[in-house]
C-alpha positions as CSV (number, residue, x, y, z in Angstrom):
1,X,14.2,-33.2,-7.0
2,X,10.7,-32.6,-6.6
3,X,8.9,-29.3,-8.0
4,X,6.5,-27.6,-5.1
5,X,3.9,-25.6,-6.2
6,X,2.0,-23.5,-4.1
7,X,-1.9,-22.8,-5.4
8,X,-3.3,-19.5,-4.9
9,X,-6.6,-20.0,-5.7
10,X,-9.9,-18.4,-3.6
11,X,-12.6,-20.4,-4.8
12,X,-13.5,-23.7,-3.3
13,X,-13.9,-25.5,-6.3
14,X,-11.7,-24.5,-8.4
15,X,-8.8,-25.2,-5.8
16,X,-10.1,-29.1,-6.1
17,X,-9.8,-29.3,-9.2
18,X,-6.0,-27.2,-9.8
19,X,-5.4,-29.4,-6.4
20,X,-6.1,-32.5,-8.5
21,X,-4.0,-32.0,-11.7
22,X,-1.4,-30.8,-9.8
23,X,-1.1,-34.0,-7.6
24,X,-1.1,-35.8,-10.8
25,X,2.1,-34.0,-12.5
26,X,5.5,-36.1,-12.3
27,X,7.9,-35.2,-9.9
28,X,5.4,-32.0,-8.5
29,X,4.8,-31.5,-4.9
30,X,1.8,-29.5,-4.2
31,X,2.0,-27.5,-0.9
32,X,-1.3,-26.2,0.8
33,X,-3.1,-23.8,-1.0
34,X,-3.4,-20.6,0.2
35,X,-7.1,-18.7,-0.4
36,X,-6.1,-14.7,-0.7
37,X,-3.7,-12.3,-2.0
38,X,-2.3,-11.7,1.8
39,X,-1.8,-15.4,3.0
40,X,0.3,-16.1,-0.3
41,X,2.9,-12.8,0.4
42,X,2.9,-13.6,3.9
43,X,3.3,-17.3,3.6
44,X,6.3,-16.8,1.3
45,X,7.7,-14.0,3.2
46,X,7.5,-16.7,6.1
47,X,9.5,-19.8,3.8
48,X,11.6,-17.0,2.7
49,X,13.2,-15.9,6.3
50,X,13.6,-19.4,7.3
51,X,15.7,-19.9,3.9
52,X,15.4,-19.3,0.0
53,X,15.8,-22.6,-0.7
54,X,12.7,-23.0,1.4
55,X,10.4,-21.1,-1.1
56,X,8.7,-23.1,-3.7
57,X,9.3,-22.9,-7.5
58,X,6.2,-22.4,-8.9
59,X,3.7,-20.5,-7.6
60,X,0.0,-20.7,-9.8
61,X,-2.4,-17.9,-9.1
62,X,-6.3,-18.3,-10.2
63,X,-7.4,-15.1,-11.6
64,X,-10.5,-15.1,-8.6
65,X,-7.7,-14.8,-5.9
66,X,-8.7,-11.8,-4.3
67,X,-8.7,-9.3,-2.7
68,X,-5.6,-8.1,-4.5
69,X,-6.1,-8.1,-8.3
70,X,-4.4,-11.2,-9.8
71,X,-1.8,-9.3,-12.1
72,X,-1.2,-6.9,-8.9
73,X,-0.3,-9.9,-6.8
74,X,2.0,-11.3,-9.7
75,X,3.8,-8.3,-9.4
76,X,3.9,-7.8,-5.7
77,X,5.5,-11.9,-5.8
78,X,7.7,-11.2,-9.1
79,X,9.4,-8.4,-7.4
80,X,9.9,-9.9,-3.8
81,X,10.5,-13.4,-4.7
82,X,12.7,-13.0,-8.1
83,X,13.5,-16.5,-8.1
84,X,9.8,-17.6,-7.5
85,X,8.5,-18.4,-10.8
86,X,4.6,-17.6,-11.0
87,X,1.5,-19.3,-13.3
88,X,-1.4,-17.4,-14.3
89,X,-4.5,-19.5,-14.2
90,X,-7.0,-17.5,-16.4
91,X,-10.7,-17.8,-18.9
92,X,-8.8,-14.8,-20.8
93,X,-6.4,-16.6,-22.6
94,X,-6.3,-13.4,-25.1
95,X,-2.5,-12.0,-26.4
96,X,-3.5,-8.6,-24.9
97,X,-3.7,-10.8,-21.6
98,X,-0.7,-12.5,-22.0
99,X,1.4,-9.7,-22.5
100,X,0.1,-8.0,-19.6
101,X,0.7,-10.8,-17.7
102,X,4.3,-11.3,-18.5
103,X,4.5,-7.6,-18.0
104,X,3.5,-7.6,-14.5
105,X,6.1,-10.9,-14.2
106,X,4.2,-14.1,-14.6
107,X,6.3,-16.8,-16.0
108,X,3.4,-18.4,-18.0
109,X,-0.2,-18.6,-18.5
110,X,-2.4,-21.5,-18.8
111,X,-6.1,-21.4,-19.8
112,X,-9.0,-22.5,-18.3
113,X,-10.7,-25.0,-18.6
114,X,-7.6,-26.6,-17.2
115,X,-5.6,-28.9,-19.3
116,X,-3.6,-31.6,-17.8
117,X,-1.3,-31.3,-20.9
118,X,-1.0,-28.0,-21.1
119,X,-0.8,-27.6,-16.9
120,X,2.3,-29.6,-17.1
121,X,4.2,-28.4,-20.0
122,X,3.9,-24.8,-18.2
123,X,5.3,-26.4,-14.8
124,X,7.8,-27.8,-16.1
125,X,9.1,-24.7,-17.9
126,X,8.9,-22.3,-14.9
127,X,10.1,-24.9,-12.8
128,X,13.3,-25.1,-15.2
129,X,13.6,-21.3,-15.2
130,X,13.3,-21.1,-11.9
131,X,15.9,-23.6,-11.3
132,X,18.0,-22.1,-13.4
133,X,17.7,-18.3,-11.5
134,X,18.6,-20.0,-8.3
135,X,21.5,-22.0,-10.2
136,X,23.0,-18.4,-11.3
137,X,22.2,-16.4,-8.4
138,X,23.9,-18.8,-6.1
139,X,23.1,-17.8,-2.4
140,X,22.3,-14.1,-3.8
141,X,19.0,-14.2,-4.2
142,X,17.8,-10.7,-3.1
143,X,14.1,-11.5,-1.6
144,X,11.9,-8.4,0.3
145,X,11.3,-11.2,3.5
146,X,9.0,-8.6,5.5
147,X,5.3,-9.1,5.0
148,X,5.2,-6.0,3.3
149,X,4.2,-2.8,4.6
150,X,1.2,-0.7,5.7
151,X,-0.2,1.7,3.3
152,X,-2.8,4.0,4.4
153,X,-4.4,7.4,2.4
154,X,-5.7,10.0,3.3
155,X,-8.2,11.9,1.3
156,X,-10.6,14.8,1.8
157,X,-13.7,15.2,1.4
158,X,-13.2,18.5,0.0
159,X,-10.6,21.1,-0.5
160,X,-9.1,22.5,2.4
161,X,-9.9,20.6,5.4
162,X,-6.5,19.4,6.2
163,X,-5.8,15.8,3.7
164,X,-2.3,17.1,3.2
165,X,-1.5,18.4,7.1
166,X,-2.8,15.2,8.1
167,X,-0.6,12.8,5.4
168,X,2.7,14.4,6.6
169,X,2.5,14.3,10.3
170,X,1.2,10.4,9.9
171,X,4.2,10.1,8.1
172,X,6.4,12.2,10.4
173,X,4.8,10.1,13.5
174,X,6.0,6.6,12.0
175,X,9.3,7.7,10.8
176,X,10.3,9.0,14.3
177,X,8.6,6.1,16.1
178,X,11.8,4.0,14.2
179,X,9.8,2.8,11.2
180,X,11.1,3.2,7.7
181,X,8.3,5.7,6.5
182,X,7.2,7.0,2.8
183,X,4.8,10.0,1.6
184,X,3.3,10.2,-1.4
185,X,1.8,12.6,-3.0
186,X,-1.0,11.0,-5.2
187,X,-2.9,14.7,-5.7
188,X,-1.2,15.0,-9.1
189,X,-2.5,18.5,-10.1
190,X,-2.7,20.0,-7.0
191,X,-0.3,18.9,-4.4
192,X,1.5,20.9,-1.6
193,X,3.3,18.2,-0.3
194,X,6.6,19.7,-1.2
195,X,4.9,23.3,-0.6
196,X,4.5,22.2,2.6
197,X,8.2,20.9,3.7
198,X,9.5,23.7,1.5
199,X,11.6,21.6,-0.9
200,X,12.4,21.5,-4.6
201,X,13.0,18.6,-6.3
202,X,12.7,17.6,-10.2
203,X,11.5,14.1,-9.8
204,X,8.0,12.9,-9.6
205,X,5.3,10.1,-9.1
206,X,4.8,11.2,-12.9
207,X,8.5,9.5,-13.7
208,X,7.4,6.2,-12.4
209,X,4.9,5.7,-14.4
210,X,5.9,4.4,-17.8
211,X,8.4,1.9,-15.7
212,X,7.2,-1.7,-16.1
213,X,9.7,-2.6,-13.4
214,X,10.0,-0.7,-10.5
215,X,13.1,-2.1,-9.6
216,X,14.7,-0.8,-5.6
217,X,17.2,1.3,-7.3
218,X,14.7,3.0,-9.9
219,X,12.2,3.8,-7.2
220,X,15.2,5.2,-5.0
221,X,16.2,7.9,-7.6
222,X,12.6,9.0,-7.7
223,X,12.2,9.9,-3.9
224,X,13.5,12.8,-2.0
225,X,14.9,12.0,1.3
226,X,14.0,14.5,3.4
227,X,15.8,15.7,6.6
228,X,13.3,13.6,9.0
229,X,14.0,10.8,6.9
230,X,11.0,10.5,5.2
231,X,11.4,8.9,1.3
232,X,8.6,11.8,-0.4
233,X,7.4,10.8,-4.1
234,X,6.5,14.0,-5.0
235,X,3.6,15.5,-7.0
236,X,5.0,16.2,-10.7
237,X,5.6,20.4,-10.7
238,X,3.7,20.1,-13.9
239,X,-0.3,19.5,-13.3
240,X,-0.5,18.3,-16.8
241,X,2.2,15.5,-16.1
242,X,-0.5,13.9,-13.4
243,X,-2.7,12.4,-16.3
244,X,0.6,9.7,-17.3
245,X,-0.2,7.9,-13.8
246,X,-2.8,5.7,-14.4
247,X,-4.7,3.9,-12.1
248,X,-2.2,0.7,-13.4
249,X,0.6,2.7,-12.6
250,X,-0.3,3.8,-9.4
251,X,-0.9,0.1,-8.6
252,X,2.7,-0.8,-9.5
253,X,4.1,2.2,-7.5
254,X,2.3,1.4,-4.6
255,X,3.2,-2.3,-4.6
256,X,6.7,-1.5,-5.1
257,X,6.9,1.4,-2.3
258,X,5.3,-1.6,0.3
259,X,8.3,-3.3,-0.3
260,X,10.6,-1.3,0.7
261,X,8.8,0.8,3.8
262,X,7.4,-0.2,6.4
263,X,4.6,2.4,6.5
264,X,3.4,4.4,3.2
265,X,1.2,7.2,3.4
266,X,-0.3,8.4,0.3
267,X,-1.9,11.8,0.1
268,X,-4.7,11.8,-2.5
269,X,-6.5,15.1,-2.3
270,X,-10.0,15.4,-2.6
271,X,-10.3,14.4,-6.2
272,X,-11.3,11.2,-7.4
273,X,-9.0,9.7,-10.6
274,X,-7.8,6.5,-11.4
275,X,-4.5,6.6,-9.9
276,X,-6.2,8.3,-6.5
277,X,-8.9,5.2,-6.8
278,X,-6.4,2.5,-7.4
279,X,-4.3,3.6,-4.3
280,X,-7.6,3.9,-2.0
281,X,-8.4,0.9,-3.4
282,X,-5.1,-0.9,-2.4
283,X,-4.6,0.8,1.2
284,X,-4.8,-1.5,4.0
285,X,-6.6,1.8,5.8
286,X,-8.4,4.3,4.2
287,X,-9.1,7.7,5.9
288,X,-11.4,10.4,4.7
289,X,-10.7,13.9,6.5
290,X,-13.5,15.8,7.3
291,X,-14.3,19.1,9.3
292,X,-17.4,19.3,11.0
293,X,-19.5,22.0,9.3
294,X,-22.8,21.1,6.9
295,X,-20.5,21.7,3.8
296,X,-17.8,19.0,4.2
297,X,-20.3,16.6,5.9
298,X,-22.0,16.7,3.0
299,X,-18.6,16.1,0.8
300,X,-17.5,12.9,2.8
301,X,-21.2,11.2,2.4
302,X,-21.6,12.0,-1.4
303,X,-17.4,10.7,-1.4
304,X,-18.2,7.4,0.6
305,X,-21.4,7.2,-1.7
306,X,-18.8,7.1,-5.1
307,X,-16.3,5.2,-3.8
308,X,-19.2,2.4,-2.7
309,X,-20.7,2.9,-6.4
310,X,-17.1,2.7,-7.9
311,X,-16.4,-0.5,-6.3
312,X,-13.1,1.6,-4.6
313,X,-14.1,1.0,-1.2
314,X,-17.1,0.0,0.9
315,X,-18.4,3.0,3.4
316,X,-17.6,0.2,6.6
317,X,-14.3,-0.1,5.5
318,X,-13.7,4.0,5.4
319,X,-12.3,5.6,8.4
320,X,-13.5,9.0,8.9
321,X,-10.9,11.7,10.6
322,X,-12.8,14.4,12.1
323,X,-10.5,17.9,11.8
324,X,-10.6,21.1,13.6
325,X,-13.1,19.6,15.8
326,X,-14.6,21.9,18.8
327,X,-16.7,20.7,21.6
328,X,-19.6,23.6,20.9
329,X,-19.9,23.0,17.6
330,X,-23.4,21.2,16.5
331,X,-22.0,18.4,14.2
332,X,-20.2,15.8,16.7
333,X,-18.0,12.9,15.4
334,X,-20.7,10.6,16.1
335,X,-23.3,12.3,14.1
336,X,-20.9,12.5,10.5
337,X,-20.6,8.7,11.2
338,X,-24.3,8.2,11.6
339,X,-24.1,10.2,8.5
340,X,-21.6,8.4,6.2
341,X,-22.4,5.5,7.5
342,X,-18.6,4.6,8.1
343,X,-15.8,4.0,10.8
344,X,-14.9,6.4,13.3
345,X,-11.3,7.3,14.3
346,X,-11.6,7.9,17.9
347,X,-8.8,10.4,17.7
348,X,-10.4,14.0,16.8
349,X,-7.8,16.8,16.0
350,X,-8.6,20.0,17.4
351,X,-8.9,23.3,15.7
352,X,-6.3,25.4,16.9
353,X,-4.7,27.1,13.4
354,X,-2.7,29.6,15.5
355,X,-0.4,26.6,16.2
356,X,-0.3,26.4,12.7
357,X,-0.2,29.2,10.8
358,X,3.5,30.2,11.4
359,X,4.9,26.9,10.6
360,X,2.4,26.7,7.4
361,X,3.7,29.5,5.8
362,X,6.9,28.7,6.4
363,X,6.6,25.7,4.7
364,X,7.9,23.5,7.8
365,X,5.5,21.7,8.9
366,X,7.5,19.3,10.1
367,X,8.8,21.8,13.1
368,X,5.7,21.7,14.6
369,X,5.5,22.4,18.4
370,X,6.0,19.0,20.3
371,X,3.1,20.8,22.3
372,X,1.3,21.7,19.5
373,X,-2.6,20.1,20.4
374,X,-2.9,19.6,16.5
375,X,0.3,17.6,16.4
376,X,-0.4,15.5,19.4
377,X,-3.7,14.4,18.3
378,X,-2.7,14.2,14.3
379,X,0.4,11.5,16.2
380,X,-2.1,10.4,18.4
381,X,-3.9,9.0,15.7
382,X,-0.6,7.5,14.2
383,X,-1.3,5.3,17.5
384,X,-4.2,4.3,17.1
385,X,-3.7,2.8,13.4
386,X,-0.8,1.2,14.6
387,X,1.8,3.4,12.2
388,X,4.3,4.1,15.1
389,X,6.6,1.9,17.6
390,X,5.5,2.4,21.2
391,X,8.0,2.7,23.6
392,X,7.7,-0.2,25.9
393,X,7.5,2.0,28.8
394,X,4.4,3.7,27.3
395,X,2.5,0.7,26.4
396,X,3.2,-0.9,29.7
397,X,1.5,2.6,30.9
398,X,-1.0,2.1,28.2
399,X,-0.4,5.2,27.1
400,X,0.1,6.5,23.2
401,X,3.3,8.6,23.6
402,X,2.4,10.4,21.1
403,X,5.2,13.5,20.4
404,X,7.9,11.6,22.5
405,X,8.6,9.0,20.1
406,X,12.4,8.3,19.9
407,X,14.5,6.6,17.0
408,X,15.0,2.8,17.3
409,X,18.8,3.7,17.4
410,X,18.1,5.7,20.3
411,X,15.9,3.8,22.5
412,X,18.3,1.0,21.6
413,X,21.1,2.8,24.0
């Protein structure tokens, strides 16, 4: 029976030349490449509803892949697709490489230049392996077939302007929309997610983060279900505790938290580290909360200015949130984008802490008025970055229905 590969390979030429050898290996059937880290998860999740036997057995991914880093994506495919065995084309042929790579789940590594010999000794090894999984496994093969999930954060540009308010109701929003919804708490010496929802709980982000493999059953002892059933990865208790997550940890938490929710929301503070970075970095949306006063304008340009330098994220592919936002104030929405240079959300939340403050120090945000303004707009803007299930009555209407969300098991009846 024939071996299919599937290339994963960005750059022009080097997918002619890994096209080339590959055609030339006995018994291997080269599908069409794919150019980026997205097409490759969503062109497997695709072979993978159809039928497992549909999914190739060898997957090779060029280290230039993009835009997800290549041992990221390895992991993101090891996990999903267990019984997808997957190449690592690589100029680092180093041991410190190699053990990362199988670390992160590659099946084998093969140098570059590319050698014919060596090209086809490592396919046929995988190819063997990954027979032999299927073999075992039998019609068990547990595969994630979604196209993985949405991930935004949410970050401040300084203390106290709302990043953590902002995280939970996005959360909240999806969840009650009918969408399988996560919060993290990525501010790892100073978070208030659990402050906020007034819950105790021993385990962390921290106890992830020595785990090579995230498996579903690891990552489900480490969340707290709360009563909206929102899966919260807490903050450790510990501030200390936050410096085990490293920005490679983080990575492997959030990759492993977008396959099993449909939306993740990952509150990182106002603090820059490397596990912070490596989420923002990751996040199909990135917001950045700001209020509109001198002070905070200030914060979000000098942030977007960092995370440019940093390489974490380009000031056009920021969104900017705009909080306790007034109509007589002096700084408009459309003057702190003029001034970070970034995206707008066209959703500004209102300030209004009266409708807050009870709830707040409580620690149940999540009781929030349905005719709160804050939580309407905070929902609103759950809309409009497409976190929540409309009701089809609504978008027929065109409308966001914002705080009248129902359950998919309701609005099934």
């Amino acid at each position: 029976m024939p071996t299919r590969i599937l290339p994963a390979v960005g750059d022009a030429d080097a997918v002619r030349s890994l096209t080339t050898l590959l055609s030339q290996l006995p018994d291997a059937e080269p599908v069409a490449p794919v150019v980026d880290s997205t097409q490759l998860v969503d062109t497997l999740a695709r072979l993978a509803a159809e039928s497992v036997d549909e999914l190739p057995e060898v997957v090779v991914v060029h280290e230039r892949i993009g835009p997800v880093p290549a041992l990221e994506l390895i992991r993101d495919v090891a996990l999903r697709f267990p019984a997808v065995g997957v190449i690592l084309v690589t100029s680092d042929a180093s041991p410190g490489l190699f053990q990362a790579a199988m670390d992160y789940g590659a099946r084998g590594l093969v140098a570059l230049p590319l050698s014919y010999e060596e090209l086809a000794s490592r396919v046929r090894a995988v190819a063997q392996w990954s027979a032999g999984v299927r073999r075992h496994l039998g019609g068990a093969v547990d595969v994630f077939t979604g196209v993985g999930g949405t991930v935004v954060t949410v970050s401040g540009a300084k203390g106290g302007v709302g990043t953590t308010l902002t995280a939970i109701q996005l959360a909240l929003a999806a969840q009650a929309s009918g969408r399988s919804a996560a919060l993290v708490d990525m501010d790892l010496q100073a978070g208030d997610v659990a402050s906020y929802l007034d819950i105790q709980f021993r385990r962390s982000v921290a106890d992830l983060a020595t785990i090579t493999d995230i498996s579903p059953r690891v990552l489900a002892d480490a969340v707290f279900r709360h009563d909206t059933g929102v899966a919260l990865l807490l903050a450790p208790g510990e501030g200390e505790r936050g410096e085990e997550v490293t920005d490679r940890a983080a990575r492997q938490i959030v990759t492993a938290l977008r396959a099993r929710y449909e939306v993740v929301v990952i509150d990182c503070g106002a603090q820059v580290g490397g596990a912070s970075a490596a989420a923002i970095e990751a996040a199909d949306t990135a917001l950045l909360v700001t209020t509109p006063d001198v002070v905070s304008v200030r914060g979000a340009k000098r942030t977007v200015r960092m995370w440019d330098r940093l390489q974490i994220r380009k000031a056009e592919e920021t969104t900017v949130v705009v909080n306790r936002h007034t109509r007589g104030t002096e700084i408009q929405p459309p003057l702190i984008q003029k001034i970070t240079g970034t995206a707008l959300a066209a959703t500004a939340v209102p300030a209004n802490f009266k409708e807050l403050q009870a709830v707040v120090d409580a620690g149940r945000v999540h009781e929030l008025d349905n005719r709160s303004t804050v939580k309407q707009a905070l929902w609103g803007l759950a809309g409009e970055l497409g976190l929540v299930n409309v009701p089809e009555g609504d978008a027929r209407r065109g409308g966001r229905g914002a705080v009248g969300f129902r359950r998919r098991k309701d609005a099934g009846g």
